[in-house]
C-alpha positions in Angstrom: 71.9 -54.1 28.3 70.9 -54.8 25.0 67.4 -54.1 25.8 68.5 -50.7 27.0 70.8 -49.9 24.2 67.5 -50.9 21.4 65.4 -48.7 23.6 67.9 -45.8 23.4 68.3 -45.9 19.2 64.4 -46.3 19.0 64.0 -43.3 21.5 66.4 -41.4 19.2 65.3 -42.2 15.6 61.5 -41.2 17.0 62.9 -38.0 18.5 65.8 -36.5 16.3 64.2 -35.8 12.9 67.3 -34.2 11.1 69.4 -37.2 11.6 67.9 -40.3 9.4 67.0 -43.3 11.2 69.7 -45.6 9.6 72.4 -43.0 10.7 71.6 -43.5 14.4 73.3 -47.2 15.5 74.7 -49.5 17.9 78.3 -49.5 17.3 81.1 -52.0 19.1 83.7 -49.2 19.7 82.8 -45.1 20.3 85.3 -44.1 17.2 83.1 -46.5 14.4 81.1 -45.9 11.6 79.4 -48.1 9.1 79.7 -48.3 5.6 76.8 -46.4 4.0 76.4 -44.0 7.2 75.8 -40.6 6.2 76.8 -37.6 8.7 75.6 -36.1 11.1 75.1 -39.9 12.9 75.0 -41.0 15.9 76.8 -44.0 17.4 75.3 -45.8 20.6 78.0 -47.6 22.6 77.6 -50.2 25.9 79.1 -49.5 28.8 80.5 -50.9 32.1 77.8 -52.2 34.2 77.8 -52.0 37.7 76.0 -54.5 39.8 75.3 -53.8 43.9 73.2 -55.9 46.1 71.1 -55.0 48.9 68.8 -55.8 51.9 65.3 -58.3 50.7 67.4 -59.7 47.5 67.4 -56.4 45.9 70.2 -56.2 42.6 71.1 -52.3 41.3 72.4 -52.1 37.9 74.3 -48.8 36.9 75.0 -48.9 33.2 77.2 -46.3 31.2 76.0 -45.5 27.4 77.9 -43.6 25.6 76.8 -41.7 22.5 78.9 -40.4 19.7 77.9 -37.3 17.6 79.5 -36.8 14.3 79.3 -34.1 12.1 81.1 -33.4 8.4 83.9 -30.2 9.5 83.3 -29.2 5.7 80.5 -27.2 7.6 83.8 -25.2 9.2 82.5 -23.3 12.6 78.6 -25.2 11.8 79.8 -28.1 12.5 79.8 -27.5 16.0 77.6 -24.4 17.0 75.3 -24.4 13.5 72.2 -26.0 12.8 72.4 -29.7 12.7 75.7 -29.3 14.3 77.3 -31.4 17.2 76.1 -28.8 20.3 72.1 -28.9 18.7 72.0 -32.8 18.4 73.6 -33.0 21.4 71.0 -31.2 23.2 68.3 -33.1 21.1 69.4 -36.1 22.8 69.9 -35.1 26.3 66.1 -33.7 25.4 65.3 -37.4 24.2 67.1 -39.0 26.9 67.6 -37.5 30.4 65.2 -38.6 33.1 63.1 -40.7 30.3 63.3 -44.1 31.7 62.2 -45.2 28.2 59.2 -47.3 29.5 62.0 -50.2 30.7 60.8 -52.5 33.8 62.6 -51.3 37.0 64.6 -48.1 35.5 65.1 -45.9 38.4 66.9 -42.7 37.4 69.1 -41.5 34.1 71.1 -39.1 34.3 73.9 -37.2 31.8 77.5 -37.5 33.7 80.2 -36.5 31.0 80.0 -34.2 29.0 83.3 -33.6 27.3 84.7 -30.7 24.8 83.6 -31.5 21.1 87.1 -32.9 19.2 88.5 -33.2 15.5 88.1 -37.0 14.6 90.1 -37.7 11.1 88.8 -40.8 9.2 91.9 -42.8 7.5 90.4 -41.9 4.2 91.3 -38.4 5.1 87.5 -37.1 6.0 87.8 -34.7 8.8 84.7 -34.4 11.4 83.8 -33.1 14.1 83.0 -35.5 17.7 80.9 -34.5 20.2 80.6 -37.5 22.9 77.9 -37.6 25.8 77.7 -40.1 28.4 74.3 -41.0 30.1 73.6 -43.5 33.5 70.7 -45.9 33.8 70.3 -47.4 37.4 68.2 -50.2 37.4 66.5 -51.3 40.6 66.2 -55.7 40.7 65.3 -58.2 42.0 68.2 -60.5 42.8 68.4 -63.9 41.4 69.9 -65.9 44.4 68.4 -65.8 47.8 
């Protein structure tokens, strides 16, 4: 996984050039965001990993990313449709991202599979943004450790 997840924020920060590299990052929970991150960002979260076994010692992984889109709502309507908005970086990264095995040993397919409404996301500090997640697949083809 963490291989993966360093592949996906490298993929990113070479791909989306109006977010800066330092605002794309591996964060421990989907509703996070470091101190000094500057909007629009990008959070990278793990997810559940699936493991199946088949016939010659052969191990699938299925493993859920999330990703996190964040925008400032001081853009008003922007903020989700506009330029640098939570619908185009969205798109960037399915662009970056779907069907790009991102050059990982035994990656067989990615694949987008939610896709859910954008959402207001209020900050305790009383900054208002807007949230855009996406949720991508990578099944990874293995070979099994016990035989």
């Amino acid at each position: 996984m963490q291989e993966l997840l360093d592949a996906i924020k490298a993929r990113l920060q070479s791909e989306l050039a109006h977010v800066r590299d330092r605002d794309i990052y591996i964060t421990p929970h989907i509703g996070f965001i470091p101190q000094g991150v500057k909007r629009p960002c990008i959070g990278i979260k793990d997810g559940k990993v699936e493991h199946s076994y088949g016939a010659g010692y052969s191990k699938d992984y299925s493993m859920g990313i999330t990703l996190a889109i964040f925008c400032d709502l001081g853009k008003k309507e922007a903020a989700v449709s506009g330029d640098n908005g939570v619908l185009e970086i969205q798109k960037a990264c399915i662009t970056a991202l779907e069907g790009n095995k991102l050059g990982l040993s035994g990656m067989d397919r990615v694949r987008v599979v939610f896709d859910p409404e954008s959402e207001l996301f209020m900050v305790k500090n009383g900054s208002e943004m807007v949230r855009k997640k996406l949720g991508l697949l990578y099944e990874k083809r293995g070979v099994a450790t016990n035989g």
